[in-house]
N, C-alpha and C positions, 0 to 999 in steps of 0.2 A: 461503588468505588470506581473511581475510572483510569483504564489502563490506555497510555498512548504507546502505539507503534510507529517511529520514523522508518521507512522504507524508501526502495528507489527501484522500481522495476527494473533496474537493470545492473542491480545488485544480487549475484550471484549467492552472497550468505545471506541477505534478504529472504532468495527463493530456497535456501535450506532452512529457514526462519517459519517460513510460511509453511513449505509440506509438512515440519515436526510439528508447530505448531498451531494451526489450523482447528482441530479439533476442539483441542483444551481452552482455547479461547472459546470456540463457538460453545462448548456446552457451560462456561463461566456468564457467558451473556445470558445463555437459556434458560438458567439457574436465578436469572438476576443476582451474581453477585460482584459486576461488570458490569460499567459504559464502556463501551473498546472505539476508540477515535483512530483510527490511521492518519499520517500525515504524509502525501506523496512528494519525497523530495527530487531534485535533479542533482545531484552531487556529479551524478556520471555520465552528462551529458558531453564530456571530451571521449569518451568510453565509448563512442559511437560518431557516425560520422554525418549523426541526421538531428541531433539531437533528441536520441531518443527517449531518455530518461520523461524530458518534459513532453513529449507528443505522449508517450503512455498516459502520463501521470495527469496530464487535459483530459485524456480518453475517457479515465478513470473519474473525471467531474461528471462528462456526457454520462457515463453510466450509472451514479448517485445522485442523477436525476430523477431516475426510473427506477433508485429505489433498485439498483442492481449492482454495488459498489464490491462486496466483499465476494460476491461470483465472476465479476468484471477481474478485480486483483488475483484472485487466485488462477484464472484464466491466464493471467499474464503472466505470473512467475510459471506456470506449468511450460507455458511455451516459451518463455525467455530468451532472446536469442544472445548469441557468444560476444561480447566485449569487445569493441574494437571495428566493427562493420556497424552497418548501415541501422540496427535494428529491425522489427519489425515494420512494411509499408504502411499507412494509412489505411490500404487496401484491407489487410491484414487485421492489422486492429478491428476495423469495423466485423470483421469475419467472428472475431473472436467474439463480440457483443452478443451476435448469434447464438453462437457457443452459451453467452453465460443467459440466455434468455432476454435480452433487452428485444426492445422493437426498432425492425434493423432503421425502417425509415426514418424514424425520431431520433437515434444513434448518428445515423450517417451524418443527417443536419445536423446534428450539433460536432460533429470531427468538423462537418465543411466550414463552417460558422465560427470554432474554437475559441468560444467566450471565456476555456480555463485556459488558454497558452498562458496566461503572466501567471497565476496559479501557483504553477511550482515554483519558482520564483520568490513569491512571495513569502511560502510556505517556507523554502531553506535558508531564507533569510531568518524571519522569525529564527527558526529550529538553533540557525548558530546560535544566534545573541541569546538563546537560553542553555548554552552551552554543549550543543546535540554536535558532535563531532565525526558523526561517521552514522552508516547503517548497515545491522539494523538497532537501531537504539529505542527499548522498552523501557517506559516509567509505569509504574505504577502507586497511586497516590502520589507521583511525584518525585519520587525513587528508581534512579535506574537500578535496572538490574537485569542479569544474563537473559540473551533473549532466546531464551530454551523451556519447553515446555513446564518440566516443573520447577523451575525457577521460577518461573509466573503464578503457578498454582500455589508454589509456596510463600510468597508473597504476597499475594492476595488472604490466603487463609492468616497470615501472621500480620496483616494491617485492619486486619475488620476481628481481628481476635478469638479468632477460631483452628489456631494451628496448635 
């Protein structure tokens, strides 16, 4: 069953989205009883004065490159910086890739290079015209629903018919 997360790194109930639930997804994947797609929006790139939403959410391509996407995100809500400023450097981000295990040289070149800048873009486009209004917005099967920990679990177990 696949559950999608719209997110926006620089969405504050985002990063309370993510530390609650963090876990219960990952042991839903581990379980296989979960595909978990995140989708990195920019909704809050006026929220910053660098546009940060979408330089993260590029970041966050360079890093599910290597196959480092969901240690890359969580990196980034941990350090999230405040609404309204600059966001996180360039510099910084790459730091963070450290952090979630990427390889910094293959990381950097793809920040320097920024093959995902339209990315998010693309991604909040989509998201509206399927009616995604805000983040963090969870479907599962296709179904939104609260995006709280067992909210999710209890959705998943009452769509595959195990609740």
């Amino acid at each position: 069953m696949r559950v999608d997360a719209y997110i926006d790194f620089m969405c504050p109930f985002c990063r309370q989205f993510e530390l609650a639930a963090e876990s219960t997804l990952a042991k839903l994947v581990a379980d296989q009883q979960i595909s978990l797609a995140y989708h990195p929006m920019n909704f809050l790139d006026e929220a910053s004065t660098t546009s940060y939403s979408t330089r993260a959410a590029a970041a966050s391509g360079c890093a599910a490159d290597q196959g480092k996407f969901l240690p890359y995100a969580h990196e980034l809500f941990v350090r999230q910086p405040p609404e309204g400023g600059p966001g996180l450097s360039d510099a910084e981000l790459a730091d963070i890739g450290a952090a979630a295990g990427l390889t910094a040289a293959a990381f950097a070149d793809c920040l320097a290079k920024a093959p995902y800048r339209d990315w998010p873009s693309y991604v909040t486009e989509r998201a509206v015209e399927a009616g995604v209004g805000g983040t963090p917005t969870v479907l599962v099967a296709g179904a939104s629903v609260e995006p709280e920990p067992q909210a999710i679990a209890a959705a998943v177990a009452a769509a595959s018919g195990t609740s």
